[in-house]
Structure formats: C-alpha cells, structure tokens
C-alpha positions as CSV (number, residue, x, y, z in Angstrom):
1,X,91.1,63.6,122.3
2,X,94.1,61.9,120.8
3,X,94.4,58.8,118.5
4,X,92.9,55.1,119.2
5,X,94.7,53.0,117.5
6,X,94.1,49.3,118.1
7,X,93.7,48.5,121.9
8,X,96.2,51.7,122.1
9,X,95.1,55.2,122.8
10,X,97.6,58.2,122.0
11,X,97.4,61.5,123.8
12,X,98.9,64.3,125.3
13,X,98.1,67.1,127.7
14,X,99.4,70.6,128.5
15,X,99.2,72.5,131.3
16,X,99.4,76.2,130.5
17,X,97.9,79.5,132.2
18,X,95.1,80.7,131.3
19,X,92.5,83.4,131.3
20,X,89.2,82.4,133.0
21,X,86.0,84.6,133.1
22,X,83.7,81.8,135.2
23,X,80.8,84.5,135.4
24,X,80.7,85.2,131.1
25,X,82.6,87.6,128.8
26,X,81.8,90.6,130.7
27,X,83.1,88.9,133.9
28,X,87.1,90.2,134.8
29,X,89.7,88.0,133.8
30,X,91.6,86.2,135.8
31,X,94.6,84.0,135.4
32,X,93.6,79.9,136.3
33,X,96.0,76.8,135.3
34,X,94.2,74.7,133.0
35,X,94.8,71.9,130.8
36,X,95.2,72.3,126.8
37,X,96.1,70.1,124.2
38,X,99.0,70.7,122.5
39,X,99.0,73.9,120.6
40,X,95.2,74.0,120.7
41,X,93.7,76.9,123.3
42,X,93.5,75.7,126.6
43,X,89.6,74.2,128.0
44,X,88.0,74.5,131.3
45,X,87.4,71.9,131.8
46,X,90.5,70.0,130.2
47,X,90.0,67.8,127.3
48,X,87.8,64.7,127.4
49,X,90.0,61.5,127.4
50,X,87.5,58.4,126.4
51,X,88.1,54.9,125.4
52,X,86.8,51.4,126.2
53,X,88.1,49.2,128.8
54,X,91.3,47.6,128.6
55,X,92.5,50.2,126.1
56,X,96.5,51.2,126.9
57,X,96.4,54.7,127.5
58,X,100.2,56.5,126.6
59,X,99.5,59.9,127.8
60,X,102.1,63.0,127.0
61,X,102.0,65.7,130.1
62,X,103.8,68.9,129.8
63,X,104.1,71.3,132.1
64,X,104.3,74.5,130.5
65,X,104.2,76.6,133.6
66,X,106.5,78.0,136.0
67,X,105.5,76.2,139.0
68,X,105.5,72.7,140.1
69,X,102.6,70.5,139.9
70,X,101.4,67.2,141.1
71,X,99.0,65.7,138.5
72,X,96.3,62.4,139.6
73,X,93.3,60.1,138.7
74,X,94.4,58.5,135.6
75,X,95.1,55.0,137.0
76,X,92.0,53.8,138.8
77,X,93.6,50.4,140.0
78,X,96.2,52.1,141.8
79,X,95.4,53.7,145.7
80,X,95.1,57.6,145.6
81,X,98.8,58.1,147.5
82,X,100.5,56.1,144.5
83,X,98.6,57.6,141.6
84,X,100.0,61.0,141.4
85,X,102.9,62.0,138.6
86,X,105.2,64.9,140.0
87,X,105.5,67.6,136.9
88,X,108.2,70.3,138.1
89,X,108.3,73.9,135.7
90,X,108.6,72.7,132.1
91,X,109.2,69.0,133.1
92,X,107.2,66.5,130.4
93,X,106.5,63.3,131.5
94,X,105.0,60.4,129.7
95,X,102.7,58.1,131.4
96,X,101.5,54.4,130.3
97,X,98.2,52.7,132.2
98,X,95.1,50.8,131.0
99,X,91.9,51.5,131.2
100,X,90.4,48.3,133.6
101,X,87.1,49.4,135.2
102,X,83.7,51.3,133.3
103,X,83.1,54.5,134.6
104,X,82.9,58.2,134.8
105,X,86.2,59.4,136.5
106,X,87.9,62.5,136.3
107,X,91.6,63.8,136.3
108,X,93.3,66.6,137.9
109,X,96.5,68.2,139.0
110,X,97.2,70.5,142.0
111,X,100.2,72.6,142.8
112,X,102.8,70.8,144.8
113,X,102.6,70.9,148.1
114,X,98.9,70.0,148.2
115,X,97.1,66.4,149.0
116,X,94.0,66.6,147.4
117,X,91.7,68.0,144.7
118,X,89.3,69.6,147.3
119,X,92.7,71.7,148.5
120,X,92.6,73.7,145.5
121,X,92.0,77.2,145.3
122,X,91.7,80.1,142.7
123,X,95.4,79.2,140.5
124,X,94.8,75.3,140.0
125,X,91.1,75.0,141.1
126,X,90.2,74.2,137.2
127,X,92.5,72.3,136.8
128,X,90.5,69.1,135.6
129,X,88.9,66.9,133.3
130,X,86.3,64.0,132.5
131,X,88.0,60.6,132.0
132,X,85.5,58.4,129.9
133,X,85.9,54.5,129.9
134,X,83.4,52.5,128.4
135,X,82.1,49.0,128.5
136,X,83.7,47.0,125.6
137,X,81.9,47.0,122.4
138,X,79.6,50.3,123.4
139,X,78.0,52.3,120.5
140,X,79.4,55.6,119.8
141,X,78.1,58.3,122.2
142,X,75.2,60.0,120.6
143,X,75.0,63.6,119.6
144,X,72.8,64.1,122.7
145,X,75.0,63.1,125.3
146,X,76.7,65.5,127.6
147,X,79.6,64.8,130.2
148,X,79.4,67.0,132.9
149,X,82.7,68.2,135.5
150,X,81.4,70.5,138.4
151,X,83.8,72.6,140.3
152,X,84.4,75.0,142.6
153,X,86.2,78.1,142.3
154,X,87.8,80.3,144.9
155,X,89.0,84.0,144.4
156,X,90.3,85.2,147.6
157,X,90.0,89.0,148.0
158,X,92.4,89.7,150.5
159,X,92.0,93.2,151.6
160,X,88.6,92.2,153.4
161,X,89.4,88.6,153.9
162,X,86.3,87.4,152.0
163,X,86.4,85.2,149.1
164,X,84.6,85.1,145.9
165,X,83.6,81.7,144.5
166,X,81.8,80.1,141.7
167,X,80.2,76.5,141.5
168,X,81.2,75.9,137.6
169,X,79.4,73.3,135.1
170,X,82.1,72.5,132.4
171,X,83.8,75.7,133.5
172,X,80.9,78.4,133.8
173,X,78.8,79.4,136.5
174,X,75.2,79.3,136.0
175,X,73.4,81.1,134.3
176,X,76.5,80.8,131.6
177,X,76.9,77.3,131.7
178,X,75.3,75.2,128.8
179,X,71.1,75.4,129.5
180,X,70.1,72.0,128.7
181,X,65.9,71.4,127.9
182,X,64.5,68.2,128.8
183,X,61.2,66.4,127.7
184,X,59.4,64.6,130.3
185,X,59.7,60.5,130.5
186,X,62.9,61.4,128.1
C-alpha cells in the first residue's frame, strides 16, 4: 500500500465502519471499525504497510467515524505510552517516522478511553494491520508468501450476559479463513 519513492514511503489510512461477517457470507452482519484505504472498501485486516528499513514513512490517517480514537504501533523506537496518535470524529492527522528495526509488527487503533489492543471489544476489535519492514536490499516477497494478523473478536449478547467470539486469521474465523496446503520438508 501506498507509493515508495526513494528512501520515502507515501500512504494513507482510513478508518471507516464497516460490515463484518467473521463466520462467512451466511454469517449476520455486524457493524466493526476497520481500516480502509482511501476510497477503496475497507479490509479486515487493514492494509499491509511494507518497506525496508530506514525507509521515512509519511502516513495520512483519517478518521472517518463518529467517535474518537487513539491509533498505535507505527513507531517501534518509541515506548508504548508515547506511540499513540489521538484521532477525534473526522480529525486527519499526518504522521512522519522511519522504519529502524526488521520485523513483523502490527498497527492498531482502539476507541479512546482504552490502554491497550487486548481492551478491545466487538466495535474496534479489527481494528488492525501487518506492518512489514524488511532488511535492506531484501528480494521481493514471493508469490507464496503470506502475512498472517490473528485476532480476537467479541460480540457481547447482552440479554444472557454471554458473549460470542471468534479467533480470526486475516479477518475470518476458521474454517473461512484462507486453507493453506503444505508439502513436507517445504
């Protein structure tokens, strides 16, 4: 997702609602935040940000919903408490980092009020995405290679108190989640 240009990598996130069937097409709809890009349906889960290390990231975040959200996990060298960006209803902020350590992360915004990504529930529990940075110089992904984001979503039923949930692979619940085949000593 976006433009790499140079050392400089363009993009830009929306936060919209969304409809979410976890459990497949005959599964009810119900309404999630999740993150789109810009005039493109939004993806559970949110676009894949990739780049090498030591790339500038300039990252466009709207918030296209009515409530106020807290977004974090784009900039790894910072401690957890500082890396958040505060997003209130239709606010769009722009945010500028570099890429400095190799890894698998992964980003994800809450609804204010909330501390962390393991607070979420049913509204903002998807919303989330794989952030990508590889070693400088790395070959192209192949065609094979699949990033995985697992979550966890909640549906509280409140009449009975119970709670539905669903652990989801790239944002369906097994069996609907992508079947992957492996060959032995592959």
């Amino acid at each position: 997702m976006g433009r790499l240009a140079g050392k400089t990598l363009t993009a830009a996130l929306d936060i919209v609602e969304s409809a979410y069937q976890p459990e497949g097409e005959h599964d009810p709809v119900v309404r999630i935040l999740a993150f789109a890009e810009p005039g493109k349906t939004a993806t559970v889960p949110g676009p894949l940000l990739r780049a090498p290390v030591g790339t500038t990231v300039r990252l466009t975040i709207h918030n296209r919903t009515d409530s106020a959200l807290f977004m974090s996990g784009l900039r790894r060298s910072l401690p957890a408490p500082k890396d958040t960006v505060q997003l209130a209803p239709g606010a769009t902020r722009e945010v500028v980092f570099e890429l400095d350590r190799t890894g698998n992360y992964f980003y994800w915004a809450a609804l204010k009020g909330l501390s962390a990504s393991d607070e979420r529930n049913w509204l903002d529990s998807q919303l989330n995405g794989a952030l990508v940075v590889d070693s400088a110089g790395a070959p192209p992904p192949s065609a094979q290679e699949r990033v995985w984001v697992i979550s966890e979503w909640f549906y509280p039923v409140e009449q009975t108190g119970t709670f539905e949930s669903a652990l989801a692979f790239n944002g369906k619940a097994w069996p609907y989640n992508e079947q992957l085949t492996f060959t032995q000593n592959d």
